[in-house]
C-alpha positions in Angstrom: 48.5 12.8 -9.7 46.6 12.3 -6.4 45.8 9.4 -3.9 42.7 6.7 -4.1 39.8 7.7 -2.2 39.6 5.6 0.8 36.4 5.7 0.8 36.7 3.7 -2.3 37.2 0.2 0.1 33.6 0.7 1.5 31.8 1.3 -1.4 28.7 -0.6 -2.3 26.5 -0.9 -5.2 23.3 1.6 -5.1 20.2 0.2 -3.7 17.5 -0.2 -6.2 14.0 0.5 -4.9 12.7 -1.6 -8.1 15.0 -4.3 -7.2 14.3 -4.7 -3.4 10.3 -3.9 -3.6 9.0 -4.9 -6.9 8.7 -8.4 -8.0 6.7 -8.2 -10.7 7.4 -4.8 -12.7 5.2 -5.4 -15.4 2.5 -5.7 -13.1 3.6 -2.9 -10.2 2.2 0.6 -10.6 2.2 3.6 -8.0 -0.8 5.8 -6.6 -1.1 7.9 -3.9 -3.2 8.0 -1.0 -6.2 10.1 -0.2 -8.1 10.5 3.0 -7.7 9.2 6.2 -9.1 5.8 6.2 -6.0 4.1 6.6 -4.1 6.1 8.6 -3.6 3.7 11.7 -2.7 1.7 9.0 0.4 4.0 8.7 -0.9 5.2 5.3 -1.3 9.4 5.8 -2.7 11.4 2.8 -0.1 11.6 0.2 1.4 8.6 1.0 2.7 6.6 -2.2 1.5 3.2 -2.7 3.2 0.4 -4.4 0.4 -1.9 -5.9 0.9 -5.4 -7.4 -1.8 -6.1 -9.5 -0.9 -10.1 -10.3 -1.0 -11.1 -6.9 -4.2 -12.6 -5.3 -5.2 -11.2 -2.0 -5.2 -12.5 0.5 -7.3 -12.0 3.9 -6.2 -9.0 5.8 -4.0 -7.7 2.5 -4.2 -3.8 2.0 -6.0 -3.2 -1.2 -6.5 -0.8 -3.7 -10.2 -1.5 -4.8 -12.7 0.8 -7.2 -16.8 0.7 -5.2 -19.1 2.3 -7.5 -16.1 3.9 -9.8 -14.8 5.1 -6.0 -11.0 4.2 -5.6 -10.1 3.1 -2.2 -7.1 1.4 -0.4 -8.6 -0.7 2.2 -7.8 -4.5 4.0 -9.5 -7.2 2.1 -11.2 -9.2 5.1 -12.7 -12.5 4.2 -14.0 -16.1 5.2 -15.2 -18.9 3.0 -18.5 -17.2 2.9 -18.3 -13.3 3.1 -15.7 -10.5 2.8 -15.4 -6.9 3.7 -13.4 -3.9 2.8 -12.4 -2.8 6.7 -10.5 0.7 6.7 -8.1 1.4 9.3 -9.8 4.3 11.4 -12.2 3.7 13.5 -14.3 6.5 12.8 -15.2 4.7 9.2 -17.3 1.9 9.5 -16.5 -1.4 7.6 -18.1 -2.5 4.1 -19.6 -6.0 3.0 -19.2 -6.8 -0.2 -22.3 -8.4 -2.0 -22.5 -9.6 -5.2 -24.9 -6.4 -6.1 -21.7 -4.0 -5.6 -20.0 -2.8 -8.6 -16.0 -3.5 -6.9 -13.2 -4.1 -8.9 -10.1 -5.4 -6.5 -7.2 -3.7 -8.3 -4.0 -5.1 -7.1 -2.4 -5.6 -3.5 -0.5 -3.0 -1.7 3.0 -4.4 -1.4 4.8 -1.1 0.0 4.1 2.2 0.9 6.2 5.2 1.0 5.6 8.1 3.2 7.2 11.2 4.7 8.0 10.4 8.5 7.1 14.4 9.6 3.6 13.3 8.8 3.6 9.7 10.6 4.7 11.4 13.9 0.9 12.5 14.2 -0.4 9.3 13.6 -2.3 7.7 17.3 -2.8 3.9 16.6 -6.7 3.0 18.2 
């Protein structure tokens, strides 16, 4: 026979990263991130991305985008008469998108999940 854990008062239900992130699970998938073209973006290499795919983007949304079979995560820029993939380095130069370009706009990046050791050498520009 022993005592009730005191503890026991203060407990709480587990947080659910599903529950508090994804809204549409049938839609959500994960990929991680390569490269440095989002890292003022707070996206290092090997970051994991959470990516809606139902959601329409909208302008200055972080997306996960395929340019000539090329996967990239970049910020959807756009106006009622152009848009541009704009990476968050500014060592990379922005990219118009033209109807000639062979893009395909995955989903939009609704989370991402990183290891803080690696942020701490992140300089915003």
């Amino acid at each position: 026979m022993g005592f009730p854990s005191p503890a026991k008062d203060y407990a709480e239900d587990r947080i659910s990263l599903d529950k508090e992130i994804i809204q549409h699970p049938n839609a959500t998938y994960f990929m991680r991130a390569e490269g440095n073209a989002m890292i003022n973006a707070f996206i290092p290499p090997g970051a994991l991305l959470v990516v809606d795919r139902s959601l329409t983007p909208q302008n200055m949304d972080i997306v996960v985008a395929s340019v000539a079979g090329e996967f990239m995560a970049r910020y959807l820029r756009k106006n009622d008469l152009k848009a541009w993939l704009v990476p968050a380095n500014s060592k990379l130069r922005e990219q118009l998108i033209t109807p000639e370009m062979d893009i395909v706009i995955f989903g939009v990046v609704i989370s991402i999940v990183t290891d803080p050791k690696i942020l701490s050498n992140v300089r915003i520009s």
